[in-house]
C-alpha positions as a Markdown table, in Angstrom:
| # | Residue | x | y | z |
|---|---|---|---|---|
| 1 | Unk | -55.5 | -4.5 | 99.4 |
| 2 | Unk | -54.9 | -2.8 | 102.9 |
| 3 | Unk | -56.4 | -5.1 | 106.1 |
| 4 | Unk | -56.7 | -5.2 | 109.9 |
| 5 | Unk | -58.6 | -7.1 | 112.1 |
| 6 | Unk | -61.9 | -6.6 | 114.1 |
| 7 | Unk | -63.2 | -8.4 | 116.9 |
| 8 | Unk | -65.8 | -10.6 | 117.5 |
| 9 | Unk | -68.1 | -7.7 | 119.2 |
| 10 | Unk | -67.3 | -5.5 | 116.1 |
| 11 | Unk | -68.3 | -8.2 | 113.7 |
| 12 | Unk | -71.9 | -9.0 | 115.3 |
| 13 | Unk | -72.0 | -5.2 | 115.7 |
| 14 | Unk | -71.4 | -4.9 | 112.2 |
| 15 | Unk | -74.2 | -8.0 | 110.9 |
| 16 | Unk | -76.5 | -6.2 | 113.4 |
| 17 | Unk | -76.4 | -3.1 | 111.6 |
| 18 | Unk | -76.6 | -4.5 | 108.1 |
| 19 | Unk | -79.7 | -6.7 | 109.2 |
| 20 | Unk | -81.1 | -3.5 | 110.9 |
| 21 | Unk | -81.2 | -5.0 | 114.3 |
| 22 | Unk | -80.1 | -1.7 | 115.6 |
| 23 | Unk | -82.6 | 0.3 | 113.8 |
| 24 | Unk | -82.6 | 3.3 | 113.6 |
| 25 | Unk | -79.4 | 3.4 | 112.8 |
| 26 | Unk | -77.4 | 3.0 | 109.1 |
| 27 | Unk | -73.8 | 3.2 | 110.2 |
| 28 | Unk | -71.5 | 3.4 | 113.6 |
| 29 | Unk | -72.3 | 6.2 | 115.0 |
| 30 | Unk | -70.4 | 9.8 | 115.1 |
| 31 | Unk | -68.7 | 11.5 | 117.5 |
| 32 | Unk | -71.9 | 13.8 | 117.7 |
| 33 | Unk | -74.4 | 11.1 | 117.9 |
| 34 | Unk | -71.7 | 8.9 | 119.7 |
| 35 | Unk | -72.3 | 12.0 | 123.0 |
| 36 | Unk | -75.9 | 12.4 | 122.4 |
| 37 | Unk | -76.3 | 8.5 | 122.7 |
| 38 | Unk | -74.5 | 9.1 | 125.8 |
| 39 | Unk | -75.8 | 12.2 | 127.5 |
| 40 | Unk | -79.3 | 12.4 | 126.3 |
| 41 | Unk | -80.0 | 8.8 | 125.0 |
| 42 | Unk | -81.1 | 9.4 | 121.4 |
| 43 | Unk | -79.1 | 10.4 | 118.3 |
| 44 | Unk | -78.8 | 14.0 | 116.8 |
| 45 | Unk | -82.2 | 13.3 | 114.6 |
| 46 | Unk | -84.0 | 12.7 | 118.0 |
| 47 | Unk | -84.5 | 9.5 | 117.6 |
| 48 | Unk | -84.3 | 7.6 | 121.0 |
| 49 | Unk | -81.4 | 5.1 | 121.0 |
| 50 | Unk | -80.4 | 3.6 | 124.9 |
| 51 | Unk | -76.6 | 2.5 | 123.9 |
| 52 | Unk | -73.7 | 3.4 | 121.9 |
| 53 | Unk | -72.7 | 1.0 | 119.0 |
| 54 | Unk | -68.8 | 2.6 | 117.9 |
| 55 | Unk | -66.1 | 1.1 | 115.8 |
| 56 | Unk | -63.0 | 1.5 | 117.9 |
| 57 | Unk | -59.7 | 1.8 | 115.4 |
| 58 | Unk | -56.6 | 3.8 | 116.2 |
| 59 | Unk | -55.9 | 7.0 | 114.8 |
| 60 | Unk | -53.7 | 5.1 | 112.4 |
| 61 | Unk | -55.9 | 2.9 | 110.9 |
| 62 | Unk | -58.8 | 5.5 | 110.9 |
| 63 | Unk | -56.9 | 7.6 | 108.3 |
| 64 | Unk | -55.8 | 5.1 | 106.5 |
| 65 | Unk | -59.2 | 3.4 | 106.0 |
| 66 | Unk | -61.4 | 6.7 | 105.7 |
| 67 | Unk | -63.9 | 7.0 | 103.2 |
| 68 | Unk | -64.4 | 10.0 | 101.6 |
């Protein structure tokens, strides 16, 4: 089984999603919500959302740990 480590902001970022503290979103968000977040302040459903909530790997670890 393949591993790597998060950091303490990723983790409660992670809880906070599962417990739908950052409702209305499911997941991290996309590059194309990730820009709306930032631009317009609400994701690509319209939905307002004030902040970006990303998972930061390196290009590395992001291909070997993409779900299909």
């Amino acid at each position: 089984m393949e591993k790597f480590k998060i950091n303490y902001q990723v983790l409660t970022d992670l809880i906070n999603i599962h417990f739908k503290v950052f409702y209305p979103l499911k997941k991290f968000l996309s590059e194309d919500d990730f820009y709306n977040v930032i631009y317009k302040k609400k994701l690509k459903n319209g939905k307002f959302f004030p902040f970006p909530i990303f998972l930061s790997l390196s290009k590395k670890n992001y291909n070997k740990f993409k779900l299909f």
